[in-house]
N, C-alpha and C positions, 0 to 999 in steps of 0.2 A: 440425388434423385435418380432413380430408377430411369432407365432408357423405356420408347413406347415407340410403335409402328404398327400400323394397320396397314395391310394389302391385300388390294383386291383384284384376282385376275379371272374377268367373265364375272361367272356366277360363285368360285370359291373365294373364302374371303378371310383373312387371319389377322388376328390383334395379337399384341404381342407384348408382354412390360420385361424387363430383367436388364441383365449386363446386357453387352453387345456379343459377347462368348457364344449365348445362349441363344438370345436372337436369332444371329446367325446359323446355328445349327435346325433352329427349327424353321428360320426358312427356306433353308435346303432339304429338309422333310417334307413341307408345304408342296416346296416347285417340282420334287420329285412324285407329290401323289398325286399332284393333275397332270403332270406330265407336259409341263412345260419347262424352257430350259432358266435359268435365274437371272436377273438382269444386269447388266453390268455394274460396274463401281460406281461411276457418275451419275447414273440413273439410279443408283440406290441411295446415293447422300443426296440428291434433290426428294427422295420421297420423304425422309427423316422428318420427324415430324419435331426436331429441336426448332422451325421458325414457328410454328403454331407455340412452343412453348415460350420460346420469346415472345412474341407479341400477346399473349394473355399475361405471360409479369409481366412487361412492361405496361400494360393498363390496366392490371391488379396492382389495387390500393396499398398501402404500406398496412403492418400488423396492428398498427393500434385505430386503424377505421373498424368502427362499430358495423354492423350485421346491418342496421336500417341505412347506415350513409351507404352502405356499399349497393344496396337495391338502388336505392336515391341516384345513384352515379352510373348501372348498369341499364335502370329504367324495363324491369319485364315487362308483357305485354300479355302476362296472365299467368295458371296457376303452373302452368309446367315450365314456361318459362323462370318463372319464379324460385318452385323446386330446384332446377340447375342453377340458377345465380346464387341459392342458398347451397348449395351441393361443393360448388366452385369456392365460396367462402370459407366452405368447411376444410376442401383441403388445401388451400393456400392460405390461411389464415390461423387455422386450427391446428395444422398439420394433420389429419384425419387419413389415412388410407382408403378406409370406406367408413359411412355408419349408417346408422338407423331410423324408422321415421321417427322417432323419439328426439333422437339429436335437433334433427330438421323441427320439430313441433319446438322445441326448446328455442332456437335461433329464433322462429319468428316469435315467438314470445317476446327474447329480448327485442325484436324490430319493432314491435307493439303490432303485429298483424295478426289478422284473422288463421288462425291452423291451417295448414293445406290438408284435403281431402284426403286419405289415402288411396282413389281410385287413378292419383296425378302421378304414382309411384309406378304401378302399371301400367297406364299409356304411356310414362316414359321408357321404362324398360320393353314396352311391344315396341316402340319406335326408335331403338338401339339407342338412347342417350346417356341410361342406366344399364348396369349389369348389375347381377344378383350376385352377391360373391360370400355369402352364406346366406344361414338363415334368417331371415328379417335385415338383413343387411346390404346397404347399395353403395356403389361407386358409379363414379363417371367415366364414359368409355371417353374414346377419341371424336367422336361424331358430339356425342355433348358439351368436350370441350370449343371446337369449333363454331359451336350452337353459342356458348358463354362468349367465347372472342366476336363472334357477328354483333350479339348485342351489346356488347363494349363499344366494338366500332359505332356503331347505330347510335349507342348513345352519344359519343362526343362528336359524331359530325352533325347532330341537331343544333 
């Protein structure tokens, strides 16, 4: 699995998926074009976003839970929420990189739920949870997975 980091320093703000080779390089291009100086080593493995990925495996279901037990166990709390706990299914379960509202209308099918809108793809993506990583195609940023792990948490301290 690919490395992932987001940093935000002020108003600039970079995501970032690859080796750590690369990483690295480009956020030393990052801290050199707002002109600040880069953060230490300590301060850069506490940002690593490897405990966000442990704590969503470890409360993502094993691969033979179906697409309805897994809503069942995340419990959304509406259509966009929804879209991300299908989204999050898709690439921990599916192994997906990114995909399509097609995929997603496919899952709930199998869930036996109603289609999600596609106006829930857009708010997700104006509300940085989605990114657009071609055409008609979406993945989950770092901020939607954190969206996916709260309502993990959520659901099992009910």
């Amino acid at each position: 699995m690919a490395n992932r980091i987001k940093v935000r320093v002020g108003d600039s703000e970079i995501e970032l998926e690859g080796d750590a080779k690369f990483i690295e390089s480009q956020l030393t291009k990052f801290y050199q074009k707002i002109g600040t100086q880069q953060p230490n080593d300590s301060l850069r493995t506490s940002i690593a976003t490897d405990s966000v990925q442990s704590r969503v495996k470890a409360a993502t279901p094993t691969k033979e839970m179906s697409p309805a037990e897994f809503l069942r166990r995340v419990a959304p709390r509406g259509g966009t929420e929804q879209l991300l706990a299908l989204a999050h299914f898709l690439e921990q379960n599916r192994d997906a990189k990114d995909f399509s509202q097609q995929e997603v209308r496919t899952l709930c099918g199998e869930a036996k739920l109603k289609n999600l809108h596609g106006q829930y793809f857009v708010l997700a993506v104006q509300q940085g949870l989605l990114r657009s990583t071609a055409k008609s195609r979406y993945a989950l940023t770092l901020t939607g997975e954190d969206a996916v792990s709260k309502m993990i948490a959520r659901s099992q301290g009910d």
